[in-house]
Each structure stands twice: as C-alpha cells, then as structure tokens.
FIDRENTI-154478 format. One line per field, with one value per residue (C-alpha): residue number from 0; residue in one letter; z, y, x. Coordinates in Angstrom, 3 decimals, always signed. Each point is the difference from the previous one (the first is absolute). Example, Ala and Ser with C-alpha at 12.3 -4.5 7.8 and 13.67 -1.06 7.14 Angstrom:
<recs>
n <- (0,1)
res <- (A,S)
up <- (+7.800,-0.660)
north <- (-4.500,+3.440)
east <- (+12.300,+1.370)
</recs>
This chain:
<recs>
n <- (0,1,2,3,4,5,6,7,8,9,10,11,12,13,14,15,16,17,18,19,20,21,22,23,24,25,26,27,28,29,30,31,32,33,34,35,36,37,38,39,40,41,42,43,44,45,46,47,48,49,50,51,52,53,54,55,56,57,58,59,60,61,62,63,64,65,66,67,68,69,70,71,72,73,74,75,76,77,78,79,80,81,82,83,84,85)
res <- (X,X,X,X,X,X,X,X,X,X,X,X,X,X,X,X,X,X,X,X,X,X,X,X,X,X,X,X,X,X,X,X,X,X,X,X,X,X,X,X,X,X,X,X,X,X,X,X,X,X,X,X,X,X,X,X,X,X,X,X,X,X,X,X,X,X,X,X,X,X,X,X,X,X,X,X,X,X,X,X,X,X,X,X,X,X)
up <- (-12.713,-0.985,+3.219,-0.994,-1.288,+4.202,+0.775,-2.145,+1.243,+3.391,-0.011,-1.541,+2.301,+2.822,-1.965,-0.013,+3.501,+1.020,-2.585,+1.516,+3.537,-0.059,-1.673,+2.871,+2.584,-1.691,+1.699,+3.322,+1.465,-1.200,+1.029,+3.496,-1.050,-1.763,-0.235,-1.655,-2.812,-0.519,-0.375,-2.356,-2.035,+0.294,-1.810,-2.289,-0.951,-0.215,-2.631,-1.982,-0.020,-1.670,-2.347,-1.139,+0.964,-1.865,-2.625,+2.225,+2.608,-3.084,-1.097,+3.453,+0.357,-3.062,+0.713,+3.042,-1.876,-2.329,+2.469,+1.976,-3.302,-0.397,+3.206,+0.475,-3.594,+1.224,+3.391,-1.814,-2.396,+3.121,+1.028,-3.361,+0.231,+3.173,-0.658,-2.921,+2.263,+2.170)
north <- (+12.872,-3.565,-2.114,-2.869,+2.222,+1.137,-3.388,-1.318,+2.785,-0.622,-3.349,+0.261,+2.603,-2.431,-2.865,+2.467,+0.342,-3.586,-1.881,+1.662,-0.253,-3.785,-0.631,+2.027,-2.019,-3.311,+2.002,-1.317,+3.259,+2.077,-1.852,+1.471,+3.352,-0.286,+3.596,+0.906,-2.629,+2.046,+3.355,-1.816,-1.284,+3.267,+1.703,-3.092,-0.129,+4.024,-0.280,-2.916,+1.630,+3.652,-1.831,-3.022,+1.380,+3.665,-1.302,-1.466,+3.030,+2.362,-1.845,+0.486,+3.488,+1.011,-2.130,+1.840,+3.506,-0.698,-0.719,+3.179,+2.197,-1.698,+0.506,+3.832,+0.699,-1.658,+2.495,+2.601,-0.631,-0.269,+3.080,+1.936,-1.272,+1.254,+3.333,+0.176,-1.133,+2.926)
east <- (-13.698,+0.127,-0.279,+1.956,+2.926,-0.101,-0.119,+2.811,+2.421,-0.926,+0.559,+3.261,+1.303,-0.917,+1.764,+2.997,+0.291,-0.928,+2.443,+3.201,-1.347,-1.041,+3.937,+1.601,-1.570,+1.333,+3.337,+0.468,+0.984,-2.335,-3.103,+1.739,-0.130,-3.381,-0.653,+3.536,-1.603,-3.215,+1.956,+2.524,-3.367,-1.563,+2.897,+0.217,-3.479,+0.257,+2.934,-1.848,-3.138,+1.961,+1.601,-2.479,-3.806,+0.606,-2.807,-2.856,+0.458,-0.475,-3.065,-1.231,+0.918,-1.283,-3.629,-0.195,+0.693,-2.749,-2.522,+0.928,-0.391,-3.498,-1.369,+1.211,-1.252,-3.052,-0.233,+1.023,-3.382,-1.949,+1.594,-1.029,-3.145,-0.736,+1.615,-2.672,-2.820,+0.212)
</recs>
C-alpha cells in the first residue's frame, strides 16, 4: 500500500467533513445547535466523499489488497515449508 495515497484520502475525507462544518457555523443558529452541524457535515462529507474520492479510496483499497495477498502467500510458504520439514 502506498502510504501517501492513505494519507491523501485521509486528509481529504477530513477536508470533506470540516469545509461544510466550519460554513455551517458562519450560521448563527446553528453554532446553537452545534451537533445538528456535525451530523449535517457528516452526511455532507459522506455524499462528497461517494461521489468525488471513488479514485483515491480504490487506490487505497487495492494497496491494501496487494499487501494482504503478499503476506498470506508469504505464511502460506512458511506453512509449506514447515509441512515439508516434518
């Protein structure tokens, strides 16, 4: 898995969330109900995130595939190699 391609998706999730929170508390009322802005950014950053972040959450996905297929193809050669030993 490529670290920054983890980073890079991270960071724009957060920047997903945080964009549409920080412009619904310019809103006088809803820096009152402060917690009815973080669902409404949740579900916000949610919907951006589907639509906009399909690629880097692929790359991510599919780095993290790869190194699972490499390390169970590595147990399962420690695994024959045992079986041979005894």
């Amino acid at each position: 898995m490529n670290a920054r391609s983890a980073v890079l998706y991270s960071v724009l999730r957060l920047l997903a969330f945080l964009v549409p929170f920080g412009i619904m508390m310019l809103i006088p009322i809803m820096r009152e109900y402060y917690w009815l802005s973080a669902i409404f950014a949740a579900l916000i950053g949610l919907s951006l995130s589907m639509i906009f972040l399909r690629r880097p959450l692929d790359d991510v996905a599919t780095g993290l595939a790869a190194r699972r297929t490499r390390r169970s193809s590595g147990e399962q050669a420690d695994a024959d190699a045992e079986d041979a030993a005894s």
